[in-house]
N, C-alpha and C positions, 0 to 999 in steps of 0.2 A: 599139584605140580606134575610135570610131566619127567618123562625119563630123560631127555636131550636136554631140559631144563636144571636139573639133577648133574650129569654130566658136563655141562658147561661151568655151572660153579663151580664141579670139582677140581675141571684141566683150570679155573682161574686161581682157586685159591691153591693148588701146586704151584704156579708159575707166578706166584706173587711170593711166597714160602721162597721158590730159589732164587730170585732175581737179589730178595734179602738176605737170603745165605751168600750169593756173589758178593753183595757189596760190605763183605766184612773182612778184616783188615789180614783174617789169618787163612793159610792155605786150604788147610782139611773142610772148612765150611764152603769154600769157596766150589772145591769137588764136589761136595754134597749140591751144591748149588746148580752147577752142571749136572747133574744128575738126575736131580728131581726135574730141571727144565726139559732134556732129555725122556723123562717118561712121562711129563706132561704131553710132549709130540707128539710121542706115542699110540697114546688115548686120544689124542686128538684125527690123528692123520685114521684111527681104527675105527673111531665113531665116525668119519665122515662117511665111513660103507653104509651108513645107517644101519640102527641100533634094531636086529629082526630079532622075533623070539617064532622059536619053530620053524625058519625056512631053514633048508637043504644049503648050500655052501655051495653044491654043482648043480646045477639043470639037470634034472632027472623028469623024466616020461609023466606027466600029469599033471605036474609043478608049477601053479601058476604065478606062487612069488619064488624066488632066492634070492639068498646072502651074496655080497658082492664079493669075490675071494681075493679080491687085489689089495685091497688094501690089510689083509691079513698077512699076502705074504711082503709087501712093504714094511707091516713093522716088527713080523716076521727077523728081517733083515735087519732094521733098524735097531734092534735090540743086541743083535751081535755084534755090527758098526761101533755100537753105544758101549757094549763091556770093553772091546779093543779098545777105545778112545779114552775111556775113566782109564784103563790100567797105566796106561801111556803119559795121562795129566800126574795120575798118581805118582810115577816114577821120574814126573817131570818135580812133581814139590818134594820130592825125598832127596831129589839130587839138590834139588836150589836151597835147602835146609843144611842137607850136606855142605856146599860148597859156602852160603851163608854166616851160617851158625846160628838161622833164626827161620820160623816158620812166617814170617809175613811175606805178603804180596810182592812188598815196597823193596824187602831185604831188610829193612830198618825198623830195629827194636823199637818199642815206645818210649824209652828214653832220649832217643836220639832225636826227639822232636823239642823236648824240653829243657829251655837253658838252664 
């Protein structure tokens, strides 16, 4: 097996993992959900610099391969974008549980489904 081989099951089976923590009925998984899909991106937008082992990150005098630095500082950024946005979802389910008085999506307890 190869290493981009490696790495693509991984970013699949994260973004399989959140898509199912999305589709569940209560808030907090739902965060986790965004989250894991979030550093699935991550790893994804990082591996596409291709995956070097020993080149230099800058072009330096002799250097016949290097690391692409762009996409480093991409998810560089991405990761700060990504804790601002989880805090923000976060204090978005805290308030609607708040205002609520239930951690679901919907607002509506599981009872409320059931005559």
């Amino acid at each position: 097996m190869t290493m981009e081989f490696l790495v693509a099951t991984g970013i699949g089976w994260v973004v399989a993992v959140g898509i199912y923590l999305l589709l569940r009925a209560r808030t907090f998984p739902v965060v986790l959900g965004l989250t894991l899909i979030g550093y699935a991106v991550n790893v994804f937008i990082f591996s596409m610099g291709r995956l070097w082992a020993g080149a230099p990150p800058i072009l330096s005098a002799g250097a016949a391969e290097f690391a692409d630095p762009l996409p480093q500082a991409l998810v560089l950024t991405a990761i700060v974008i990504g804790f601002a946005t989880t805090g923000f979802v976060i204090e978005l389910a805290l308030r609607s549980r708040h205002e609520n008085g239930s951690d679901h999506v919907d607002g509506k307890p599981d009872d409320a489904d059931k005559p």
